[in-house]
C-alpha positions, 0 to 999 in steps of 0.5 A: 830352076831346082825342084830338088829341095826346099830351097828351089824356089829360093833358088829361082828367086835368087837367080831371076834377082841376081842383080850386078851393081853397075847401078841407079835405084834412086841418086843418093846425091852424095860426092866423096867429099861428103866424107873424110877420106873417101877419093872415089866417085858415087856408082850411077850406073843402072841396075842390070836385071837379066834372065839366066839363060840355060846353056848347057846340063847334064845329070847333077847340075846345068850351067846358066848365064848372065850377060848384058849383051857384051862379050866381056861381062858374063857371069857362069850360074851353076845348080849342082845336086847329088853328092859331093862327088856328084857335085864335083863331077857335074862341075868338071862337065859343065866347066871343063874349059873355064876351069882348064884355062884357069888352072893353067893361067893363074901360073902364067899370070904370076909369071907374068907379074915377075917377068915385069918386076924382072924385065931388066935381066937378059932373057937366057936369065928370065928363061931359067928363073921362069923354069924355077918359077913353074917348079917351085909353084907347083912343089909348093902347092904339092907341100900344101896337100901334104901338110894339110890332107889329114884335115881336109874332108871327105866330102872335099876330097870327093868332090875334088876327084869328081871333078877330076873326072868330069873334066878329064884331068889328073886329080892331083891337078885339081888338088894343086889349083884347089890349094892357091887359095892357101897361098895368095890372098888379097886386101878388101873390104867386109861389113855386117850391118843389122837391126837398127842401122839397117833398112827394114831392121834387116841383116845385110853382108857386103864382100869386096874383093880387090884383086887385079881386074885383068887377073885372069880368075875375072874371066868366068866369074861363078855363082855356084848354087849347091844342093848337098845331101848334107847340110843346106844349100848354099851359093859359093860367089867365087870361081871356075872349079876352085870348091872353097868358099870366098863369099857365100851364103846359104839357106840358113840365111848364114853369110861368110866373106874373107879378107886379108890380114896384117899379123898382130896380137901375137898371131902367127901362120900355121902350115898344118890345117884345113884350108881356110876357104874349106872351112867357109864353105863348111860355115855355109854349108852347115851352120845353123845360126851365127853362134853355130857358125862361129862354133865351126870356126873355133872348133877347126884347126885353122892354117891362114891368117885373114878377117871374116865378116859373119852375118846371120838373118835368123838372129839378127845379128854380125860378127867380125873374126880375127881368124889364125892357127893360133888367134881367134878374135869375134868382134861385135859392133862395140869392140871392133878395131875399126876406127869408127864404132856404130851401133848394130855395125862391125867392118873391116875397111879396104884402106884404113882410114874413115871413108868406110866408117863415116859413110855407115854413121851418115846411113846407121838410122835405119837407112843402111841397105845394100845400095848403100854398099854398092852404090857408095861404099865399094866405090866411094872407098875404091874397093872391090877392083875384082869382084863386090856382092851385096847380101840380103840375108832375110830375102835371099838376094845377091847384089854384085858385079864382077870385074870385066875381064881385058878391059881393066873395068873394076867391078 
């Protein structure tokens, strides 16, 4: 796909291997009894492998697609080269209509979830709180640039105005969608499995990210595949023009994934920071290891409170993060806080209770792969309604499987 740099036959293995987990390699004949407190069903369904299929380019990057054949599973492959502006521009280019109807229907979808709460009021009352809605969505976001500007990058804010270009829209509009993420978060589930517990004695992340499966960020889910001029290349798993990081991994054999946060240990949220999914993709982009990796978390000033799950092929090795403006915890396979310690092991559960944990110590001797997450963890435990990636980090394979889109079919 890419002859630009090193990583180009990796990337074309990648994308040739992108697997979506609706999935049979072999039945595991297991039933959710089989573990305590896991009320899901085992995923049957088979694996689907598909060439990409070139549809669109243009001078830094082109635009694949993967289908099964039905209207409502695709998923947006994009290989952009250049600089940071070079990437942004090509993205606004190639994804200029997933990324307009994105910016404009994430605010309507929030309306739309309000109206329901509301639906009792007369409509003279829901037309002018829908009005105050719009303004105090936007101002919000406006005050969220404001406050944290001096600590985004450069090559981010470039990026971000390539972007404006290549799409033909206001930069601020751009900058505004960009900074969501720094409002809404959501619940999910992480593990970082490595050595021993794992096949091969391999290093394999999971993501699941459980968000509602008709929200419309499930309509053109995106595999962004980034070749900087800084840095390594890296794929960012997430959505139509919002350049942060949600799940990714990189050439380095770095994995990063977020998920939500209940505050303790006396953390609390900063307003003033970079924004947190920018300094993700800073961990894919440049970290060299895992210690490099958390060295980057440590030494940024941080804004939300979330969970991070790190894993590093090269070392061997994972890692959890409790991760605030004022906490930063990294936890091992000994001094997690999930209920369940396994050996080689550290997650973070959906639901906190030992469905996760007790289907891990059943595969810890040697046996956990990323079949284990995709065909029994995310749907066993009932997670990853919008999206769930399975990373091998040694052989460069992403496993996932996106919400389809009108149908309220989970991933």
């Amino acid at each position: 796909v890419s002859t630009q740099s090193t990583w180009g036959s990796k990337v074309k293995r990648l994308l040739l291997a992108i697997l979506a987990i609706s999935a049979a390699f072999y039945d595991l004949h297991v039933l959710a009894t089989d573990y305590p407190d896991c009320n899901g069903k085992e995923n049957h369904h088979p694996l689907i492998i598909v060439e990409p299929k070139l549809i669109n380019s243009t001078t830094h990057g082109q635009k694949y697609i993967l289908t099964n054949g039905s209207d409502k599973f695709r998923v947006i492959i994009l290989n952009l080269t250049g600089t940071p502006y070079e990437h942004g521009k090509a993205m606004g280019e190639l994804m200029k209509d997933e990324i307009a109807y994105l910016e404009k229907e994430i605010t309507n979808y929030g309306w739309r979830l309000i109206k329901q709460l509301l639906h009792f009021l007369p409509n003279f009352l829901l037309d002018l709180i829908e009005i105050w809605f719009r303004i105090l969505t936007r101002e919000l976001n406006n005050l969220t640039y404001f406050l944290e500007r001096d600590f985004i990058p450069d090559y981010f804010m470039e990026e971000m105005h390539g972007m404006a270009d290549g799409a033909g829209m206001d930069f601020m509009d751009v900058v505004r969608y960009n900074m969501i993420p720094e409002m809404l978060k959501a619940w999910c589930c992480l593990i970082s499995a490595w050595g021993n517990a794992t096949l091969d004695s391999n290093v394999f992340v999971y993501r699941a990210l459980d968000w509602d499966p008709n929200a419309p960020i499930s309509k053109d889910p995106v595999i962004a595949i980034y070749h900087p001029n800084k840095g390594v290349p890296f794929a960012d798993i997430g959505f139509p023009g919002l350049i942060g990081s949600f799940t990714s991994i990189s050439s380095n054999q770095i994995a990063i994934g977020e998920q939500m946060w209940g505050l303790d240990f006396g953390a609390h949220v900063g307003l003033i920071g970079e924004p947190w999914h920018f300094v993700l993709r800073d961990v894919a982009q440049f970290a060299t290891s895992i210690w490099d990796a958390m060295k980057i978390l440590t030494e940024k000033k941080r804004t939300c409170f979330i969970h991070l799950i790190l894993g590093s092929g090269k070392d061997n090795l994972g890692r959890g993060v409790y991760y605030t403006s004022n906490v930063l915890k990294f936890f091992d396979d000994k001094n997690h806080t999930s209920r369940d310690k396994i050996d080689n092991v550290v997650y973070f559960p959906y639901h906190g209770n030992r469905c996760v944990g007790s289907i891990l110590q059943a595969f810890s001797n040697k046996n956990i792969s990323p079949e284990t997450y995709y065909r029994l963890v995310g749907p066993l435990h009932k997670t990853g309604d919008s999206q769930s990636v399975a990373m091998d980090l040694k052989n460069q394979i992403i496993y996932f499987a996106f919400a389809e889109f009108g149908t309220g079919i989970p991933a």
